[in-house]
ZAMARGU-4260 file (C-alpha; in steps of 0.2 Angstrom, whole numbers, plus 5000, padded with zeros to 4 digits):
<rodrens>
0) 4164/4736/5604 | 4170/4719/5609 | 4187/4716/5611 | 4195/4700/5601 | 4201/4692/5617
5) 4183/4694/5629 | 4181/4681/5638 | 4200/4676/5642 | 4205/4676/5659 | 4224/4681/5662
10) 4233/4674/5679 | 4248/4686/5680 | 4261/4682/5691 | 4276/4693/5683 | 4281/4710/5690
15) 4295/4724/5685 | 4293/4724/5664 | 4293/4711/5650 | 4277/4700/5658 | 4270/4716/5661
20) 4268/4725/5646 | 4262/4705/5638 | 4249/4704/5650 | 4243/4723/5650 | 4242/4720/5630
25) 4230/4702/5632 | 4220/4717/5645 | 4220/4729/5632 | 4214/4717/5619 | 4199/4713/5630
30) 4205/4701/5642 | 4202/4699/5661 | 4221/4701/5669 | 4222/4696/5686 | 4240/4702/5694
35) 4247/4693/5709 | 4258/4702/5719 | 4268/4699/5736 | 4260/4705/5752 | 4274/4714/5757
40) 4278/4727/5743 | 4268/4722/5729 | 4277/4720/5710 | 4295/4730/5715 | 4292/4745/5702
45) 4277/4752/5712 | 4295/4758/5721 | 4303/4765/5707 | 4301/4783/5705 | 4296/4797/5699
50) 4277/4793/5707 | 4261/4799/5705 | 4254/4793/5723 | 4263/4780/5735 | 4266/4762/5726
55) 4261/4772/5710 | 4278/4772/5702 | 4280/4779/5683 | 4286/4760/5677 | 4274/4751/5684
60) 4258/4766/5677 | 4265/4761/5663 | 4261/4744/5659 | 4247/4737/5672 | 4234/4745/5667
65) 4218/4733/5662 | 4222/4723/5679 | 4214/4720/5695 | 4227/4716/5708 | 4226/4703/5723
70) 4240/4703/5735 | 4246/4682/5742 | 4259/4675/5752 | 4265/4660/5739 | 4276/4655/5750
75) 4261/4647/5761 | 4251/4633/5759 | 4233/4643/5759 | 4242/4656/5749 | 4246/4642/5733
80) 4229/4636/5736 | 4221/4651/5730 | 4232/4655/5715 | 4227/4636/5711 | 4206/4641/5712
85) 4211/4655/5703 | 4222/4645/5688 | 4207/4630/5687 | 4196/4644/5676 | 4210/4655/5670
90) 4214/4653/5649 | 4232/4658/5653 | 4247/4657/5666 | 4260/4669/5667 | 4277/4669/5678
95) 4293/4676/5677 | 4300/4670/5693 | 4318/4664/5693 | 4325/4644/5687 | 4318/4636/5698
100) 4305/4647/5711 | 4290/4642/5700 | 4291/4625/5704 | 4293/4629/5724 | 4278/4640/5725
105) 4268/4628/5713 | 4265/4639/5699 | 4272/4632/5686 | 4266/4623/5670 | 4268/4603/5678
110) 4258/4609/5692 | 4243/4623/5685 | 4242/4612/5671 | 4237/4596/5681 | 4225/4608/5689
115) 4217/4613/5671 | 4224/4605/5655 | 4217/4617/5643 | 4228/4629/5652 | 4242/4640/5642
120) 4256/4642/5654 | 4270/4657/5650 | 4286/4657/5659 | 4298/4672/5655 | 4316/4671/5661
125) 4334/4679/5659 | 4343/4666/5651 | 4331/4651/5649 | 4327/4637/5657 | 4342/4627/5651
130) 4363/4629/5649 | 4373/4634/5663 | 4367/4651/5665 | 4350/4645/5669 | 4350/4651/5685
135) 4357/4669/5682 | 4348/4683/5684 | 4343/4692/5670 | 4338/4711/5669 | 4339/4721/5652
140) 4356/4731/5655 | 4365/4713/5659 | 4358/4705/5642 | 4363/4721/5633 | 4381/4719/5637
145) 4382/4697/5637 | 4372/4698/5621 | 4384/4709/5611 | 4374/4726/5612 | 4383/4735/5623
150) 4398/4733/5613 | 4390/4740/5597 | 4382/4756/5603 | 4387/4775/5607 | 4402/4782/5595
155) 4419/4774/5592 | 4429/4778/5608 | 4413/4782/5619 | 4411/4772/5634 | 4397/4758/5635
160) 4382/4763/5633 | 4364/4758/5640 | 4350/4759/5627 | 4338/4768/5641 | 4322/4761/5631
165) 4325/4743/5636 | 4323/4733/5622 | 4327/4719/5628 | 4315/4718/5642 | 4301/4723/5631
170) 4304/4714/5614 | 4303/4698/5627 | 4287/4703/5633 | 4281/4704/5613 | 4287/4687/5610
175) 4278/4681/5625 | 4260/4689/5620 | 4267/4681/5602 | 4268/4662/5609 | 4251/4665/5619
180) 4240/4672/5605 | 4246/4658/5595 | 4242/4644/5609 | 4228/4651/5608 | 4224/4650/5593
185) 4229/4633/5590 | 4217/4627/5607 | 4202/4636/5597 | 4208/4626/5584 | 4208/4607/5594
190) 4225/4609/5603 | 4222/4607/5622 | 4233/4622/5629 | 4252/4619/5634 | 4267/4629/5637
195) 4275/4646/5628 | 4294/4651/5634 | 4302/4666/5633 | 4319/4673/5639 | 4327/4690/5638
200) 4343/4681/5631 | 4334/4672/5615 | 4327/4690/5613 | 4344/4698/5616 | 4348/4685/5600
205) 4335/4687/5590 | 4338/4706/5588 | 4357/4706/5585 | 4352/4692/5569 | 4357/4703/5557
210) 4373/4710/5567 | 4378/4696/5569 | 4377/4690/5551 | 4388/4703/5545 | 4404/4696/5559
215) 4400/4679/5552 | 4402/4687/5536 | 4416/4701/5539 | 4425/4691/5554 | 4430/4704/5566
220) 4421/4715/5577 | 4413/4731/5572 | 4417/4747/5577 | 4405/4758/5586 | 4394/4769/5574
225) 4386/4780/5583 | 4370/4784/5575 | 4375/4780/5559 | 4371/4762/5550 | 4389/4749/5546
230) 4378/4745/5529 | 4373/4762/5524 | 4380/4779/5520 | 4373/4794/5522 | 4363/4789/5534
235) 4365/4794/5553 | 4363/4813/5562 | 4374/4828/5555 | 4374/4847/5558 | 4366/4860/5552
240) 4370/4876/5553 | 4359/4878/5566 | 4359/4860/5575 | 4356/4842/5572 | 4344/4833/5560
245) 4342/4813/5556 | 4344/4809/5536 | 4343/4793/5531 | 4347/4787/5513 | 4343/4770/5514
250) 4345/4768/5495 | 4353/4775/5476 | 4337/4782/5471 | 4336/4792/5489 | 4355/4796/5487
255) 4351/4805/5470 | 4334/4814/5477 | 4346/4820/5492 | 4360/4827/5478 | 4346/4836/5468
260) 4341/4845/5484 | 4358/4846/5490 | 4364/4855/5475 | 4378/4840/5475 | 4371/4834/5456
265) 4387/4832/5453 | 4390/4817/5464 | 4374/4809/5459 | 4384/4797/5445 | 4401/4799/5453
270) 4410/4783/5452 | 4415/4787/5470 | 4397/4789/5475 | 4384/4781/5464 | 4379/4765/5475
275) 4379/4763/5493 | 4393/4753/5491 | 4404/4767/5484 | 4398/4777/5497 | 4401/4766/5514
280) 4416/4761/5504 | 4421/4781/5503 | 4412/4784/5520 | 4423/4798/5526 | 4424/4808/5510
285) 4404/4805/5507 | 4401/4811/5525 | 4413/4826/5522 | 4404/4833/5508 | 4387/4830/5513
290) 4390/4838/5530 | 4398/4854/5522 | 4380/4857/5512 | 4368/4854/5528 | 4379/4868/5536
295) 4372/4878/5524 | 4355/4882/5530 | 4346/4879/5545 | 4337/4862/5551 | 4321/4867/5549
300) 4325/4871/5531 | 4335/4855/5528 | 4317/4846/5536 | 4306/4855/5527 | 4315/4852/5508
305) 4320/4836/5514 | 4303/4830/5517 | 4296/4837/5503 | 4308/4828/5491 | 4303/4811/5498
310) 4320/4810/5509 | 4319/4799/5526 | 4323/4813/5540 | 4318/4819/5556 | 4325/4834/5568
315) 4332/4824/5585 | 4316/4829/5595 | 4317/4830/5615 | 4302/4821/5623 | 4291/4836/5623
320) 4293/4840/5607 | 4287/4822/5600 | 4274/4825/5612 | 4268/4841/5606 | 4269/4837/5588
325) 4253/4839/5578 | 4257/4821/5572 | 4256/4815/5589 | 4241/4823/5596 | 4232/4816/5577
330) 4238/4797/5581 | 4225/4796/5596 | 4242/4786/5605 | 4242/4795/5619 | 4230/4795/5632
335) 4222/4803/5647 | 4211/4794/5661 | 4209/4795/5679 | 4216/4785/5693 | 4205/4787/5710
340) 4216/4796/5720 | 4230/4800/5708 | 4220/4812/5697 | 4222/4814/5679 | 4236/4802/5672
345) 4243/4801/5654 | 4249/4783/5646 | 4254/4775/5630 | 4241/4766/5618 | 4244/4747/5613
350) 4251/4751/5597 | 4239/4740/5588 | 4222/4744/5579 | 4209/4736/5578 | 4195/4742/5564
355) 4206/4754/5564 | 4201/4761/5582 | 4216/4764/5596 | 4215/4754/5613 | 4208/4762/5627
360) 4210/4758/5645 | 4195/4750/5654 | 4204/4750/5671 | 4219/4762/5678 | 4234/4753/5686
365) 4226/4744/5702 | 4234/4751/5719 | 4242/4734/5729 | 4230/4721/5731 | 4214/4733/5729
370) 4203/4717/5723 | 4210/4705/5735 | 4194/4705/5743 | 4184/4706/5726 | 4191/4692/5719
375) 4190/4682/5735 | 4172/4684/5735 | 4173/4676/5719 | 4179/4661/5720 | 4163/4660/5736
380) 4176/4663/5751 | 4168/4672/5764 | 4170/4689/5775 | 4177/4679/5791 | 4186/4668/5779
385) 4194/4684/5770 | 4197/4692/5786 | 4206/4677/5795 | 4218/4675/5779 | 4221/4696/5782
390) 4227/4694/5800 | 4238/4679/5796 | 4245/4688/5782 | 4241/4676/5768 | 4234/4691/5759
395) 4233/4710/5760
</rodrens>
């Protein structure tokens, strides 16, 4: 089947997460990805473990697959000159070096897009390319606590917390594959290329829009709610009386389906307790008696009638259980292929269909500059060429 984006050819110069998981997507959705790495290390998460094989670490399996890899030394001339063959046929240029680096190993827009004008170039950055903290670095956890996230997770009292899925870093890489299709789509459409940027603070932002609507609104800084929701009530984990499960009464008509299984009918038209606005109003006594029913039957039950009355609810699943939940093996979203020399590897569809079909993976993460020599032969240099650059370690 042919992918939408055949025919588009990727230059990624990213490494570690956001520009990562954009370009392994634009792979996924059928283009060419060509990754540049250092010669010395390669993108830094090959060194992050758990491994699977050396330079195979679990981060960077997980969002570099669909790539071939060729390792340059950017820093020298002959080293630029390739990556500048390379971006004269590539559709799309993307770099997430820091304020300032791109323009010193000429990779950035001014300079690829001299080269070829129909060029899209990306740049992803911690804070932007403008204001003082230009310059900062930026890495998920440090956006999470400048941006205000930090300060609104874990439970009231708790220390700071890290969200371990690192929203930040991957939200920015959406944004970025966001800006690129639609570059895209505006150069099929007589545009003539141009520029797309993305940083983890205007992601970090956007996601605390509605947060940060309620301060404007309320004017003072909200407490911890642990899992529970400042704007809805019941909706957050409680016991059972067996362990936790997740409800989630997102509305009145939920709130009176929850009180008929609950055997709280009583509450259903209780002045206290009728809207959700009664009930964040009355948030401890709402919580109180919803908490004493749950302990009165286990969580699979709670789940199982729950579920059956229409009720948003989920037991608090360890990593294996999602994993081994008939719901998961159905979906197709995880997968299984081999990586010469690493076996049998599992990784996380795109989580896009197309015809309703999930993504498969037409090549494994690429060891560090594996098709260095590949794409070399490419662009016509030859053996003695390749193995002159090699010893001069201009590539690896």
């Amino acid at each position: 089947m042919t992918k939408p984006l055949t025919g588009v050819r990727v230059l990624d110069l990213t490494k570690v997460l956001a520009g990562p998981l954009c370009t392994q997507y634009l792979g996924e959705m059928g283009a060419e990805v060509i990754k540049v790495e250092p010669v010395q290390l390669g993108d830094e998460t090959r060194g992050w473990p758990p491994f699977r094989a050396p330079g195979l670490g679990a981060v960077y399996m997980s969002v570099n697959r669909n790539k071939r890899s060729i390792a340059l030394d950017l820093k020298t001339e002959r080293g630029r000159a390739i990556v500048h063959r390379l971006a004269k046929t590539a559709d799309v240029a993307i770099e997430s070096f820091g304020t300032g680096v791109a323009e010193r190993l000429g990779i950035d827009a001014e300079t690829l897009r001299a080269i070829n004008p129909r060029l899209i170039h990306c740049s992803i950055s911690g804070f932007g390319r403008e204001g003082p903290l230009r310059a900062a670095p930026g890495y998920d956890v440090i956006l999470q606590a400048f941006c205000g996230v930090m300060a609104l997770t874990g439970e009231e009292g708790g220390s700071y917390i890290r969200s371990p899925i690192s929203p930040i870093d991957q939200m920015t890489g959406m944004h970025a594959l966001t800006g690129i299709l639609a570059k895209l789509f505006e150069r099929q459409n007589g545009g003539t290329g141009g520029t797309v940027n993305v940083s983890l603070y205007d992601t970090a932002m956007g996601l605390m829009a509605y947060n940060l609507q309620s301060f404007w609104e309320r004017g003072v800084q909200p407490k911890k709610c642990g899992s529970s929701h400042e704007s809805l009530c019941p909706y957050q984990a409680l016991e059972a009386a067996d362990g936790p499960i997740m409800i989630g009464v997102a509305n009145d008509n939920l709130w009176r389906k929850f009180c008929a299984v609950a055997g709280l009918d009583q509450l259903a038209d209780d002045p206290e307790f009728r809207t959700n606005a009664d009930r964040v109003r009355n948030r401890a006594r709402t919580l109180e008696i919803v908490q004493a029913a749950l302990l009165t039957n286990t969580a699979a039950h709670w789940y199982e009638v729950l579920s059956k009355a229409g009720i948003p609810c989920s037991p608090i699943n360890s990593l294996q259980q999602l994993l081994d939940h008939p719901h998961t093996k159905a979906t197709g979203m995880v997968m299984t292929y081999d990586r010469p020399g690493a076996g049998e590897l599992h990784g996380v569809a795109q989580p896009v269909r197309f015809d309703g079909t999930v993504a498969e993976p037409n090549l494994p993460p690429p060891n560090h500059g594996e098709h260095t020599a590949e794409i070399l032969a490419e662009l016509g240099l030859t053996e003695d060429e390749f193995e002159r650059m090699e010893g001069a370690k201009v590539v690896a």
